[in-house]
N, C-alpha and C positions, 0 to 999 in steps of 0.2 A: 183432191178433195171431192168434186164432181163426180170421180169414178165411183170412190167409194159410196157417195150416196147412190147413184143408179142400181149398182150391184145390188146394195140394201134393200133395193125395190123390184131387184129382178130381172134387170137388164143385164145387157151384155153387150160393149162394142164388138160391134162384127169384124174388126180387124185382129179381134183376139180370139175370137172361134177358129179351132183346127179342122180340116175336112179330111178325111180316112180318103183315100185315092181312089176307094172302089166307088163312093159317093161321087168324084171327080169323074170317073168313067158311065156313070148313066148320063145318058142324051136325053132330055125331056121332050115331048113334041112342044111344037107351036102353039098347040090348039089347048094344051096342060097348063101350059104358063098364061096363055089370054084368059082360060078360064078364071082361075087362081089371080089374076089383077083384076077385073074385074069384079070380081066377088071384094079384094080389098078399096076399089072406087066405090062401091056400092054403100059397102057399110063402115067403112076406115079402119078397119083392123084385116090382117090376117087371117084366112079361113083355120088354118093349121098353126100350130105353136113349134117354135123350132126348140129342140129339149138337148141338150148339153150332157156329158158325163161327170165325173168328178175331173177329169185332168183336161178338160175345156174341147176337148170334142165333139163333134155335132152328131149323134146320135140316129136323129129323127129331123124332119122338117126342113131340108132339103132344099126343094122349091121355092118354099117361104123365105128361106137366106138370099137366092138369087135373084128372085124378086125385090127382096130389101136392099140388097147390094145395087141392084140395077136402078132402084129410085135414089139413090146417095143417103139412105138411112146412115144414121153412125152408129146408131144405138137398136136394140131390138130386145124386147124382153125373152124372155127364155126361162125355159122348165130345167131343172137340175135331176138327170135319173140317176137311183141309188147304186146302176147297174153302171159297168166300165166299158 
């Protein structure tokens, strides 16, 4: 029931976003990812939106996943592109 309402609002458990492998093989610097925390201690949101396809793959927003993953988010909202 819970899921359902989240979705509704545009969430998305991060246990059920797919990552494309070539997303898996870029290495972010140190200095990318402190920026990028930082910026979400500062203001409590996300600088970037992490945006999903139709078939639950991460598109865009990358950084912002592993970030979220790294603080134990469960949940994270997410953009839907009309594009696969």
């Amino acid at each position: 029931m819970i899921e359902k309402i989240m979705n509704k609002l545009g969430y998305m458990k991060l246990s059920k976003i797919k990552i494309y492998p070539s997303f898996e093989a870029h290495k972010h610097t140190a200095g990318e990812l402190a920026d990028k925390i930082c910026y979400y201690i500062q203001y409590e949101r996300f600088e970037q939106p992490v945006v999903v396809n139709c078939f639950g793959y991460l598109t865009d927003g990358y950084t912002t996943y592993l970030i979220a993953k790294d603080l134990k988010h469960k949940w994270i909202k997410v953009k839907k592109s009309e594009r696969s």
